[in-house]
VEXDREN-2710 file (C-alpha; in Angstrom, 1 decimal):
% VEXDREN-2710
k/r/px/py/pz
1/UNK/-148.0/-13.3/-119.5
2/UNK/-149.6/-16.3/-117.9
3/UNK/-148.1/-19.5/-117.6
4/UNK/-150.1/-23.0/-118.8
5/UNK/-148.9/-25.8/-117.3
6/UNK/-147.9/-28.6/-119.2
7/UNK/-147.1/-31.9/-117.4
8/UNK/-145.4/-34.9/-119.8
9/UNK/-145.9/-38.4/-119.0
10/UNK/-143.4/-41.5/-120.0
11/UNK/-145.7/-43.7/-121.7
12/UNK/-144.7/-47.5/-120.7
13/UNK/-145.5/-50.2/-123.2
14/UNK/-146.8/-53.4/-122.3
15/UNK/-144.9/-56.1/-121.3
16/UNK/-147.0/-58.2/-124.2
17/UNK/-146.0/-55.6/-126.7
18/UNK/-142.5/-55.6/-125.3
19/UNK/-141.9/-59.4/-125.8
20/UNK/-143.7/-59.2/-129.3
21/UNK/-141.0/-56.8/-130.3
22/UNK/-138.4/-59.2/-128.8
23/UNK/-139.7/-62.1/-130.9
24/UNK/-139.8/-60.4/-134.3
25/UNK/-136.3/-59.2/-133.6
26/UNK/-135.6/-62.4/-133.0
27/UNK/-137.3/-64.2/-135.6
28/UNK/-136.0/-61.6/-137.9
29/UNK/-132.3/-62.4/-136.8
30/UNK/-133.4/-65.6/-137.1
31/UNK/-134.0/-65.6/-140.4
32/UNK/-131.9/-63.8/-141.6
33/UNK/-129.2/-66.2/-140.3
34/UNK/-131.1/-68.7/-142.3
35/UNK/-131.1/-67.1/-145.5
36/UNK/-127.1/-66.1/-145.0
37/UNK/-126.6/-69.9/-144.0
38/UNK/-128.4/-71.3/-147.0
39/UNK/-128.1/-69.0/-150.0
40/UNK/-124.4/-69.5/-151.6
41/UNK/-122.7/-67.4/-154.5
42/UNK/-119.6/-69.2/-156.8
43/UNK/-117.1/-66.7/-159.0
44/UNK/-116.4/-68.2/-162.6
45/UNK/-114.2/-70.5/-162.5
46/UNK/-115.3/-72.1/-159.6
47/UNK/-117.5/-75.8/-159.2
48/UNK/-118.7/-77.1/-156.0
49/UNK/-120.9/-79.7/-154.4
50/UNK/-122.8/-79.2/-151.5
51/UNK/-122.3/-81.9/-148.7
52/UNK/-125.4/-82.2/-146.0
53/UNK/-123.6/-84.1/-142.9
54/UNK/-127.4/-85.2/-141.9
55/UNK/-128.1/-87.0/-144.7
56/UNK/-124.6/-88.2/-145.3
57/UNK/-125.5/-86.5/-148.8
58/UNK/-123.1/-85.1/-152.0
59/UNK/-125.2/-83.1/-154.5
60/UNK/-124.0/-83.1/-158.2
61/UNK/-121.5/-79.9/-158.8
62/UNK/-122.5/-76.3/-159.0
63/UNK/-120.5/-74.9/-161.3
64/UNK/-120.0/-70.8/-161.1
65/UNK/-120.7/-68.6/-161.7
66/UNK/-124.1/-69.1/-160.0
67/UNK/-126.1/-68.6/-157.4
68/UNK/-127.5/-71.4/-155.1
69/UNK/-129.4/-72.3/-152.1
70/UNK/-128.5/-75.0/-149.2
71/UNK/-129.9/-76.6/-146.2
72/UNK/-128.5/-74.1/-143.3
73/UNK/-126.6/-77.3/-141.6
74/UNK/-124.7/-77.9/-145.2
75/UNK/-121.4/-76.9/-146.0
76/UNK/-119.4/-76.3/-149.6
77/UNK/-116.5/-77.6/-151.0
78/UNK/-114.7/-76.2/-153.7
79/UNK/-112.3/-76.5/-156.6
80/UNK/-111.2/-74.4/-159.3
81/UNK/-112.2/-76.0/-163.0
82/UNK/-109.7/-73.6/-164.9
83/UNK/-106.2/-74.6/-165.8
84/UNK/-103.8/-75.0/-163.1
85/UNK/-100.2/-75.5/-162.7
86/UNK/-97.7/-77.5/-160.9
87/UNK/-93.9/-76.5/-161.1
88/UNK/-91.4/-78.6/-159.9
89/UNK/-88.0/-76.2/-159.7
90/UNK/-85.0/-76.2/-157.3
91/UNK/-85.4/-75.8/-153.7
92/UNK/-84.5/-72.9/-153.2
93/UNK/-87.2/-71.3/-155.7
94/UNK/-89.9/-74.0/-154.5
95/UNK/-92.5/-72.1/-152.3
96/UNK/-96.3/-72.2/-152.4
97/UNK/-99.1/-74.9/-152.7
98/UNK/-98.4/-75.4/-156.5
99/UNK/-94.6/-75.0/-156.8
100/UNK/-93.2/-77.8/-155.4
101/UNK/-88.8/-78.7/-155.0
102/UNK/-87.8/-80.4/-158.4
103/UNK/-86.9/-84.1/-157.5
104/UNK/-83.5/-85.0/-157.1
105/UNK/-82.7/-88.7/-158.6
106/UNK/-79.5/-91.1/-159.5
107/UNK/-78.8/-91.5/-162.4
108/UNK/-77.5/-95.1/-163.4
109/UNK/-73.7/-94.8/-162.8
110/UNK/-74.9/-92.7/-159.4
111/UNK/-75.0/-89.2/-160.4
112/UNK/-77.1/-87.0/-159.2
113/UNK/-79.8/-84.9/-161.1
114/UNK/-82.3/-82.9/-160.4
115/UNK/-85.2/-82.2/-163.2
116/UNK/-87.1/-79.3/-163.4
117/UNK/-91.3/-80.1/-164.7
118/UNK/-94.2/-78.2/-165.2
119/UNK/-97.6/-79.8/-165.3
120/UNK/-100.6/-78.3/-166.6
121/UNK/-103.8/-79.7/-165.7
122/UNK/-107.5/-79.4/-164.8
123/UNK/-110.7/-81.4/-163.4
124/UNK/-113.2/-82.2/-165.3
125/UNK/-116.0/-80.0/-163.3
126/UNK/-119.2/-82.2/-164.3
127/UNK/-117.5/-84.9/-162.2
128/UNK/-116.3/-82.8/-159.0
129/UNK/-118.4/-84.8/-157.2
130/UNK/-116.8/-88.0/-157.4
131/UNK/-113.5/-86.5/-157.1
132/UNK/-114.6/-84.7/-153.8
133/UNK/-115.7/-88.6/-152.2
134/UNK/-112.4/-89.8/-153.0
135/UNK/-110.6/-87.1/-152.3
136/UNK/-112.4/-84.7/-149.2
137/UNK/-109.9/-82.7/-148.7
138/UNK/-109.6/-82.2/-152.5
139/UNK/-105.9/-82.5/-152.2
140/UNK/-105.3/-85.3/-155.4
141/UNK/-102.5/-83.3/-156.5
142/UNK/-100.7/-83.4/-153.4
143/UNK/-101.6/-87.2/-152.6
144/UNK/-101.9/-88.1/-157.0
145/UNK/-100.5/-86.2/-159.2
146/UNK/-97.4/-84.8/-157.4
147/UNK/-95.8/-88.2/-155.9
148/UNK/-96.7/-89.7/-158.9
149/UNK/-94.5/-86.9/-161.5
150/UNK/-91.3/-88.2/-158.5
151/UNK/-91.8/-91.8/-158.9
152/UNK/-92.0/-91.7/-162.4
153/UNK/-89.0/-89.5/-163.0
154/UNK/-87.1/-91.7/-160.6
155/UNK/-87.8/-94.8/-162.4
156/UNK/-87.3/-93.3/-165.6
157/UNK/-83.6/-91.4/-164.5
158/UNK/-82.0/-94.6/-162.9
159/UNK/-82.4/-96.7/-166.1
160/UNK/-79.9/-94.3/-167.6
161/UNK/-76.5/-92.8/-167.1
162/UNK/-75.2/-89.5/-167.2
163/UNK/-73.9/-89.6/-170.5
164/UNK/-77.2/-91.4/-172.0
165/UNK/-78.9/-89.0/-170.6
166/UNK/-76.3/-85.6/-172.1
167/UNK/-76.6/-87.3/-175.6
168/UNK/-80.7/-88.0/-175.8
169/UNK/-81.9/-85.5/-173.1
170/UNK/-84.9/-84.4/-175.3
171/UNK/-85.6/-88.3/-176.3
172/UNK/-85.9/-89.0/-172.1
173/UNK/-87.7/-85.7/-171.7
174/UNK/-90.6/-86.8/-174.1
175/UNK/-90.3/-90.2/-172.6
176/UNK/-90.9/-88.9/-169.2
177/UNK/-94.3/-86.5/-170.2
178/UNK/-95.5/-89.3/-172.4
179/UNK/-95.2/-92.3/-169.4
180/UNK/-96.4/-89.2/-166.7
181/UNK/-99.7/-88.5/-168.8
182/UNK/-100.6/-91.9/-169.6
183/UNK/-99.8/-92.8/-166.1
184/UNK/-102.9/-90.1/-165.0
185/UNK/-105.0/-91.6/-167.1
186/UNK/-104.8/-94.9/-165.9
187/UNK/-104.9/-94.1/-162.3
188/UNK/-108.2/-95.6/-160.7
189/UNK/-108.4/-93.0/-158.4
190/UNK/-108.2/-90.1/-160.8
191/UNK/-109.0/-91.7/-164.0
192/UNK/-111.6/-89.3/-166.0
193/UNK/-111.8/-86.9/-163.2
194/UNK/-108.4/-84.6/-163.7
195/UNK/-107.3/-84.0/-167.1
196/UNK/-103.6/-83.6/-167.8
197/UNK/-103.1/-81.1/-170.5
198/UNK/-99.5/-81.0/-170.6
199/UNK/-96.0/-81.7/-169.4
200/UNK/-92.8/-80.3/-170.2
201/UNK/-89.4/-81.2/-168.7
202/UNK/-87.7/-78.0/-168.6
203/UNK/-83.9/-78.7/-167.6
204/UNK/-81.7/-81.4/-165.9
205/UNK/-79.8/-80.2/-163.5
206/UNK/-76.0/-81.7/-163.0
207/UNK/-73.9/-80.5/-160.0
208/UNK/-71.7/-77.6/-160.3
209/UNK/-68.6/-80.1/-160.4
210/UNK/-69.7/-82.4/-163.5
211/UNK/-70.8/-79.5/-165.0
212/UNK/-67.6/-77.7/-164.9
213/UNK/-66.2/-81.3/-166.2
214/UNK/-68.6/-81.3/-169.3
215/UNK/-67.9/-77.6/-170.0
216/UNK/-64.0/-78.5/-169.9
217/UNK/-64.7/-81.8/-172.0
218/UNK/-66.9/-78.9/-174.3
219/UNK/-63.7/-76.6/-174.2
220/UNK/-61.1/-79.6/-175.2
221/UNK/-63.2/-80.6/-178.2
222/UNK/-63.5/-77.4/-179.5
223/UNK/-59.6/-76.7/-179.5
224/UNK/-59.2/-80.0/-180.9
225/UNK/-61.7/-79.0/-183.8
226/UNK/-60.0/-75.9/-184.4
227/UNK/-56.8/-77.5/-184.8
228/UNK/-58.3/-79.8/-187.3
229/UNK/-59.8/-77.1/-189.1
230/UNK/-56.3/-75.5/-188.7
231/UNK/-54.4/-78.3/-189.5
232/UNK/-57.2/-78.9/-192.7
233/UNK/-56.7/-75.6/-193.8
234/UNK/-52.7/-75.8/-193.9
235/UNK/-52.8/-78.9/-196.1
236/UNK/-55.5/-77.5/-198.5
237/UNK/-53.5/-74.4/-198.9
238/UNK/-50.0/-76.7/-199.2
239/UNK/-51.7/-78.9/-201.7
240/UNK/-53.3/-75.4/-203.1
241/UNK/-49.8/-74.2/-204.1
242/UNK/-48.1/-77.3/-205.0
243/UNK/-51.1/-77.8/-207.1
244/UNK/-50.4/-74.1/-208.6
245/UNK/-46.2/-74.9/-208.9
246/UNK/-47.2/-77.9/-210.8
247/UNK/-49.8/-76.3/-213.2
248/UNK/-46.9/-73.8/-213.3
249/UNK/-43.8/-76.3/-214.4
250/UNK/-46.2/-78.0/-216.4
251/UNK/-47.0/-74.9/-218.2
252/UNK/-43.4/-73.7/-219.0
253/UNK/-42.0/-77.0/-220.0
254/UNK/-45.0/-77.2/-222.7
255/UNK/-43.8/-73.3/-223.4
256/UNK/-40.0/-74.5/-223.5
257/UNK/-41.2/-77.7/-226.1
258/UNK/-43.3/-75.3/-228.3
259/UNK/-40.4/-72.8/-228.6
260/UNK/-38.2/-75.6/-228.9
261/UNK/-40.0/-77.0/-232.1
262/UNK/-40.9/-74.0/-233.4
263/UNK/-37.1/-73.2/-233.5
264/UNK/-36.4/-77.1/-234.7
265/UNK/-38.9/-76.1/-237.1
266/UNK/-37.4/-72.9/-238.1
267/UNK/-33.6/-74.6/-238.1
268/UNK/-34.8/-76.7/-240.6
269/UNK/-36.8/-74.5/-243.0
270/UNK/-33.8/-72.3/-243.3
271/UNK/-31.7/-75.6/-243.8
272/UNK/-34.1/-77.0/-246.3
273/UNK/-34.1/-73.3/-247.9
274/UNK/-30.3/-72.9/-248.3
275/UNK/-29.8/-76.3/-249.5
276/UNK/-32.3/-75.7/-252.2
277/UNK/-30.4/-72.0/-252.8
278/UNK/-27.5/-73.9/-252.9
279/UNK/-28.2/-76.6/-255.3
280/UNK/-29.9/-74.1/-257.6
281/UNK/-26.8/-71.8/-257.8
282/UNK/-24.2/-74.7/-258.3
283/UNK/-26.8/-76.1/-260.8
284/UNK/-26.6/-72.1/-262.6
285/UNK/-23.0/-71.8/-263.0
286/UNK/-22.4/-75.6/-263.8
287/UNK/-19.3/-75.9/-261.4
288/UNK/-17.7/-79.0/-260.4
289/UNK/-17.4/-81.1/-257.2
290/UNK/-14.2/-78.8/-256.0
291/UNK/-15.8/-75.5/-257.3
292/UNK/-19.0/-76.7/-255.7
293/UNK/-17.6/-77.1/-252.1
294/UNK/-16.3/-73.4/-252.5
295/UNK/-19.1/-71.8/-254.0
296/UNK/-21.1/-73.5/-251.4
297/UNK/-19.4/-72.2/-248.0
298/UNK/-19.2/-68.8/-249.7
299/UNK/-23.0/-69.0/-249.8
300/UNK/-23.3/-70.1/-246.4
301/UNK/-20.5/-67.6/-245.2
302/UNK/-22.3/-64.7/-247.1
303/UNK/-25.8/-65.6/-245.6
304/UNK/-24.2/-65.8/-242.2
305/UNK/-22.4/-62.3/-243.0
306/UNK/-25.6/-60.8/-243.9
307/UNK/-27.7/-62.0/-240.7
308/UNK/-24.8/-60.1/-238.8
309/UNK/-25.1/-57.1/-240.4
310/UNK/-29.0/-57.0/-240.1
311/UNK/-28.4/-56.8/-236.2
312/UNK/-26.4/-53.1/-236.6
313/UNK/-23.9/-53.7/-234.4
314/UNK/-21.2/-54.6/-236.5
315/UNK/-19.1/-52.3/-238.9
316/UNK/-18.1/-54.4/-241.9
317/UNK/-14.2/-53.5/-243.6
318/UNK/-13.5/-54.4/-247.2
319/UNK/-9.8/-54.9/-247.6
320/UNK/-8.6/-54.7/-251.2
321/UNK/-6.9/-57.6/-252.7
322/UNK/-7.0/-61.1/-254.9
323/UNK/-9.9/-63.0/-255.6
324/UNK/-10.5/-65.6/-252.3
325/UNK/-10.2/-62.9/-249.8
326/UNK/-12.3/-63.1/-246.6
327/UNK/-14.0/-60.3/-245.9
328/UNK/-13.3/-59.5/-241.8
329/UNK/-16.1/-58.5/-239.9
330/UNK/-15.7/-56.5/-236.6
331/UNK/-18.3/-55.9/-234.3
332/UNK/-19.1/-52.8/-232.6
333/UNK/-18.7/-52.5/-229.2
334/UNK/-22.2/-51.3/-226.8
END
């Protein structure tokens, strides 16, 4: 088999075509650095202003979610425009660029307390601009809205004392989100350009040693309450019964005087009745004055006989003999 030779030669470019390559590289890299520089993308949520630092220049807010183009040489600066929230809590729970330590005042007779806020708020987006010339380093809540909550609750706390403040704690707590919000409003420097939406005092905190006090003071009350109630209680029920022993006496004493007549009552119908028996019979056998004595304790003896002898418990003897005997009567033992 025969061999062909072949013979392979490295084709050089030229050095022109060589630094044309270069330069479109280049000016590809170029701009594409140009277009990364200038075009800008913002999340909802989100406004910002573009600041040029040749011109000396802020443009009116961008607000996201958008997209947006720059000179290369200018630079954002952004803010969120949704609602955000400063906590002031204890110390030991304060941590992060929106929780900050709860401020610790005196109260007027010197004790101290610590209260515990939360302030909602956000900036009005279609003014981020004027915010951001006041404030470059958009930090108004650290430098505005957060000194201003301590100095307002400090004022507020040392007009009271501890006690004023126990009894009308929700009547201070209003006080103190009223006089905070209108104090944002009125503030030049923030004035139209953040929006509180709302505050709420959440707790004031006593030291561990007046709150064991108060919780003592709490504890003595209620015993003393309860003995009232006790002591209430014990004199309802003794006035309850006396009431009832009264009702009672009252009751069997009008019993006693309605038996008491009734009998009087009855006493005197049989008098009336044997008087009238009596008078009729003496009238009937036409005695005289001696005869009618007689005849008249025979009647009463014979009617008093006869009640006996209704009871059954008596045996009756008839003993033989003249006129004028007494008949004996001799009751049966039970």
């Amino acid at each position: 088999m025969a061999h062909i030779p072949v013979e392979i030669r490295r084709v050089r470019p030229s050095r022109k075509a060589t630094a044309a390559l270069a330069l479109a590289v280049l000016a590809f890299l170029i701009v594409a650095v140009l277009v990364a520089l200038s075009v800008f993308s913002l999340p909802a949520g989100v406004v910002a202003v573009v600041v040029d630092p040749v011109s000396g220049t802020v443009s009116k807010p961008v607000i996201g979610p958008t997209v947006g183009f720059k000179a290369p040489w200018a630079y954002l600066i952004e803010d969120t425009y949704a609602i955000e929230v400063i906590e002031f809590v204890q110390r030991e729970r304060a941590s992060g660029r929106w929780t900050f330590s709860a401020p610790e005042v005196l109260t007027k007779d010197g004790v101290v307390v610590t209260v515990e806020m939360v302030v909602r708020y956000r900036i009005v987006p279609e003014r981020f601009d004027e915010l951001v010339k006041k404030f470059p380093q958009v930090d108004y809540d650290d430098k505005v809205l957060v000194p201003k909550a301590r100095q307002l609750i400090r004022d507020v706390i040392s007009k009271v004392s501890l006690d004023e403040l126990i009894a009308n704690r929700d009547v201070i707590a209003k006080q103190i989100e009223q006089l905070y919000r209108e104090a944002v409003i009125n503030d030049p420097a923030v004035a139209g350009l953040v929006e509180v939406l709302d505050v709420n005092v959440q707790n004031f905190v006593l030291p561990q040693d007046i709150v064991n006090a108060i919780n003592r003071k709490i504890a003595a009350q209620q015993d003393a309450i309860r003995a009232q109630f006790e002591r209430q209680r014990v004199e309802e029920l003794a006035r309850a019964n006396y009431t009832r022993t009264v009702l009672a006496a009252m009751a069997e004493a009008n019993a006693t005087l309605t038996r008491a007549v009734a009998q009087a009552r009855q006493i005197m119908l049989l008098a009336n009745a044997t008087r009238t028996a009596i008078e009729l019979l003496i009238k009937a056998s036409g005695a005289n004055a001696t005869e009618a004595v007689r005849l008249a304790e025979l009647y009463i003896y014979l009617s008093g006989l006869r009640e006996v002898a209704q009871t059954g418990n008596v045996q009756i003897v008839a003993v033989s003999g003249g006129a004028g005997q007494v008949v004996p009567v001799i009751p049966i033992a039970r």
